[in-house]
Structure formats: structure tokens, C-alpha cells
C-alpha positions in Angstrom: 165.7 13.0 89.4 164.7 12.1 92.6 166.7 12.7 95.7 166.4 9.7 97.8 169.0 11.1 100.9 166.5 14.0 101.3 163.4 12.0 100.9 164.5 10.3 103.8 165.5 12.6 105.9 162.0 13.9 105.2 160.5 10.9 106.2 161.8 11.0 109.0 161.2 14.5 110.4 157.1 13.7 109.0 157.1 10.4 111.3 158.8 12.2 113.8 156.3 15.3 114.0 153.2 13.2 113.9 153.9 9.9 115.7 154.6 13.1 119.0 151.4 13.0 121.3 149.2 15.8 120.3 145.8 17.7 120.0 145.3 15.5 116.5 146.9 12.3 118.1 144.5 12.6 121.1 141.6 13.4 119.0 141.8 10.2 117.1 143.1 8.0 119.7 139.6 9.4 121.9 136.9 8.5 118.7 138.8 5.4 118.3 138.3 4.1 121.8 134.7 5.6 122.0 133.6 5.0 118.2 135.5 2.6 117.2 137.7 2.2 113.5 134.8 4.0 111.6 134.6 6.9 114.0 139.0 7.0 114.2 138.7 6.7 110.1 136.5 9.9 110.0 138.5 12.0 111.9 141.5 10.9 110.1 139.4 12.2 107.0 138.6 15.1 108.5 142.2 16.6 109.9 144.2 14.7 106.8 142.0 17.2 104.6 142.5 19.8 107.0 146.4 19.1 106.3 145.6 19.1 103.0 144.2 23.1 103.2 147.0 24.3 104.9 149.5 23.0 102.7 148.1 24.8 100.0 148.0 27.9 101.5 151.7 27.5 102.6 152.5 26.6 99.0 150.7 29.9 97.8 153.1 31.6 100.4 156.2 30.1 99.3 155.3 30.2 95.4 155.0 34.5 96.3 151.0 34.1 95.3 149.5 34.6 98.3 150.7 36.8 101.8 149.3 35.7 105.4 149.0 38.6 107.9 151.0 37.1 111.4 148.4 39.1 113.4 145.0 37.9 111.8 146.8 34.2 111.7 147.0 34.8 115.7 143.4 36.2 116.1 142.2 32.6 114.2 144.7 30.9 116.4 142.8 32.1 119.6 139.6 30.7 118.1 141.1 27.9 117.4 142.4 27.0 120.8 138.6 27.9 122.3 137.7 25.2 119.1 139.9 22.8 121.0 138.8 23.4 124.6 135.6 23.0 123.6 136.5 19.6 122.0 138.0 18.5 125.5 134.8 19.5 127.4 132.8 18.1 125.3 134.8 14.8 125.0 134.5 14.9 129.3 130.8 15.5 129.3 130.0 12.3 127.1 132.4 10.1 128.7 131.0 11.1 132.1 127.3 10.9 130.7 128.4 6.8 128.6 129.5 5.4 132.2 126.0 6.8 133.4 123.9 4.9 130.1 122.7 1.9 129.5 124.6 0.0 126.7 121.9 0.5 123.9 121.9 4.4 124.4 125.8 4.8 124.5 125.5 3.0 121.3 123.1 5.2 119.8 124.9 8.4 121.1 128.1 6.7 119.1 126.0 6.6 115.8 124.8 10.1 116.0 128.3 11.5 117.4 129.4 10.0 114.3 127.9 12.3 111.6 130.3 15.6 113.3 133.8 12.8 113.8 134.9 14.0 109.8 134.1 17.9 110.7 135.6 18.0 114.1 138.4 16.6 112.5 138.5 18.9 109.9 138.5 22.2 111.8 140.2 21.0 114.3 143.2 20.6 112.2 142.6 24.3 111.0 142.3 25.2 114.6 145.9 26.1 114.8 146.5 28.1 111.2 150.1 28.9 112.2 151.1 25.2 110.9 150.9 26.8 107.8 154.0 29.0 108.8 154.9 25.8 109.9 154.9 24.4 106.2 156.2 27.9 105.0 159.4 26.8 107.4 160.1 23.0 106.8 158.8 22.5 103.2 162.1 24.9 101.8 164.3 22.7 103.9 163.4 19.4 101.2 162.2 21.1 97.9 165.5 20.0 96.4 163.8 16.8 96.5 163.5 17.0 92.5 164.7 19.6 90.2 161.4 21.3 89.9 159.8 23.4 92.9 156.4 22.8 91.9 156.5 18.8 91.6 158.8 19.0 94.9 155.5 20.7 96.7 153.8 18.2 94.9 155.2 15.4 95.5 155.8 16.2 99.7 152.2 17.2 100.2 151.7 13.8 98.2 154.3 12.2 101.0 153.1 13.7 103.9 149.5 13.2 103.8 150.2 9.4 103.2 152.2 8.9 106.1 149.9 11.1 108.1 147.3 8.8 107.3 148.7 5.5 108.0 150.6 6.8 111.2 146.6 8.2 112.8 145.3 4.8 111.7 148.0 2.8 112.6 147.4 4.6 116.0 143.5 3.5 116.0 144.4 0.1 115.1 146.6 0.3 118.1 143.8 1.3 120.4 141.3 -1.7 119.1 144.0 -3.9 120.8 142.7 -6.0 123.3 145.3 -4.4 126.0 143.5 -1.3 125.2 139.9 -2.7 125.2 139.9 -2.9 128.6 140.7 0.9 129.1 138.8 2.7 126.7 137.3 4.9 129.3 140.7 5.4 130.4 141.8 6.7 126.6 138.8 8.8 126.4 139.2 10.7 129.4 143.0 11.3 129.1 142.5 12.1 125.3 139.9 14.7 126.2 142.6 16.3 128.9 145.1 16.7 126.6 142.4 18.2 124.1 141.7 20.8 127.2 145.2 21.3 128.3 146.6 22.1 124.6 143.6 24.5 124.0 144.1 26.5 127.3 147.6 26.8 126.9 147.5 27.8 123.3 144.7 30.2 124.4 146.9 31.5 126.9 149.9 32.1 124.6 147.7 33.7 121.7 146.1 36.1 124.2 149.0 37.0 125.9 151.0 38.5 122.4 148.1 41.2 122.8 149.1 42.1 125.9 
């Protein structure tokens, strides 16, 4: 039997954690304004399988199948934030280089940035491979969501991914307003900050439990 108090209150914490401006958030929001849907739709792709990955590691962790090793998870995690910073330099570079281009070659650079929006989105969301300690930690908190453990993981990966899917596209909707329209630039270039931002201070962190 299903139990619908703790479904909600799961809901809730899921809308909660994504709907919060973040690396993912500002990744999507950043294709959207510069690519359009199709670009936003590929990245959503990308970091919903990415979600998807991590999940099923976590599940592996709780289920006593699989161990994770907090060190190697923080040597990834310092890859992952130099993944990330080079995202935001990157996003910087082309939105400096579009205002410089005529219209027909910022179009062209959209189509071929394309191709790389689903696998940027991908590792991207495994840039930070503590989420799945993450998971390990808030998926216990609502597997009394049905009598079985296995359907509960099931059934809340199931949950999750759906509403982080139509939150990231509702947010790309959002941005093909014609409020934002006007100030794509604008959501490019403060998208790609908070790419650079996250990854330095994430690098900082990571490096600094060495020291």
C-alpha cells in the first residue's frame, strides 16, 4: 500500500532541491537561452540520465551490494569541479565570440554546439559523484513509501526523475518567454558565472580535505 503522507513530503523535498539555483539549473537555463528548447531538451537528457546513474549506484550502496570509497569519491569530485569550470569558460568564450558573429554563423555555431548539449549534460551531472551519498542519505528517509524496499527505490527513482524533468523544462520554457527573449545574453553570461563560481569553490573545498 502506498503511503501518500510520505509521498508528499517527498515531493516536496524533490521540488525543493531542484527548483534551488544550481550548477544543473544554470546549465540548462544557459542552452536554453543560447540554443533554444532542443538544445535545453538535450541537456535535460543528458543530466536526467546522469541522475538516473547515480541513483543506481546509491541503491547498490543501500541494498549492501556495492561499497563507495569517501576518498576516491573526493578525487572524482575534484575533477568534476575542473569539469564544471571548464563548462563556465567555455560558456563565456562563446557568448563573448556570438555578440562578435554575424547572425548566420551564431546559428551555425548553435547547430554544431548542439551535438555535445546531451553529453555535457550527462557528465556534468556526474561531476559531483557525492550526490550519490546524497541519495545514500535522503532515499532511507521515504523508503516506507510501500512495504517493499526494492519497489520503494523503484518507485522514488521513478518519482524523482519525472519531476526533475518537468521542473528543468518547465525552467526552459520559462526562459523562451518573451520577458526573457530580450536578455538572452544576459542568461548566458550569468548562467556561465555561476557554472565558474560553483566549480572553483567546489574545487577549493575538494582540494583543501588533502591538505
Amino acid at each position: 500500500m502506498l503511503d501518500l503522507n510520505l509521498l508528499f513530503g517527498f515531493v516536496l523535498a524533490v521540488v525543493a532541491l531542484i527548483v534551488t539555483p544550481g550548477p544543473v539549473v544554470a546549465f540548462v537555463l544557459r542552452n536554453a537561452a543560447s540554443g533554444g528548447l532542443k538544445a535545453a531538451l538535450k541537456s535535460i537528457f543528458g543530466t536526467n540520465a546522469a541522475s538516473l546513474i547515480l541513483i543506481g549506484i546509491a541503491s547498490l550502496v543501500l541494498l549492501g551490494m556495492f561499497s563507495v570509497s569517501p576518498n576516491l569519491l573526493n578525487v572524482i569530485a575534484i575533477f568534476g569541479a575542473v569539469f564544471i569550470i571548464f563548462l563556465g569558460v567555455k560558456g563565456l568564450k562563446n557568448t563573448m565570440q556570438t555578440a562578435k558573429t554575424t547572425q548566420n554563423k551564431t546559428n551555425a555555431q548553435i547547430h554544431s554546439h548542439q551535438k555535445s548539449h546531451f553529453l555535457s549534460g550527462l557528465l556534468l551531472g556526474l561531476s559531483n559523484p557525492k550526490d550519490i551519498l546524497f541519495f545514500t542519505s535522503f532515499f532511507p528517509q521515504f523508503v516506507a513509501v510501500t512495504p517493499s524496499v526494492h519497489l520503494s527505490l523503484a518507485f522514488l527513482t521513478l518519482v524523482w526523475i519525472a519531476l526533475d524533468f518537468a521542473l528543468l523544462f518547465g525552467y526552459a520554457l520559462f526562459c523562451q518567454t518573451a520577458v526573457f527573449g530580450r536578455h538572452k545574453r544576459l542568461i548566458c553570461l550569468l548562467s556561465d558565472a555561476v557554472l565558474l563560481l560553483v566549480g572553483v569553490v567546489a574545487l577549493f573545498y575538494g582540494v583543501m580535505k588533502f591538505v
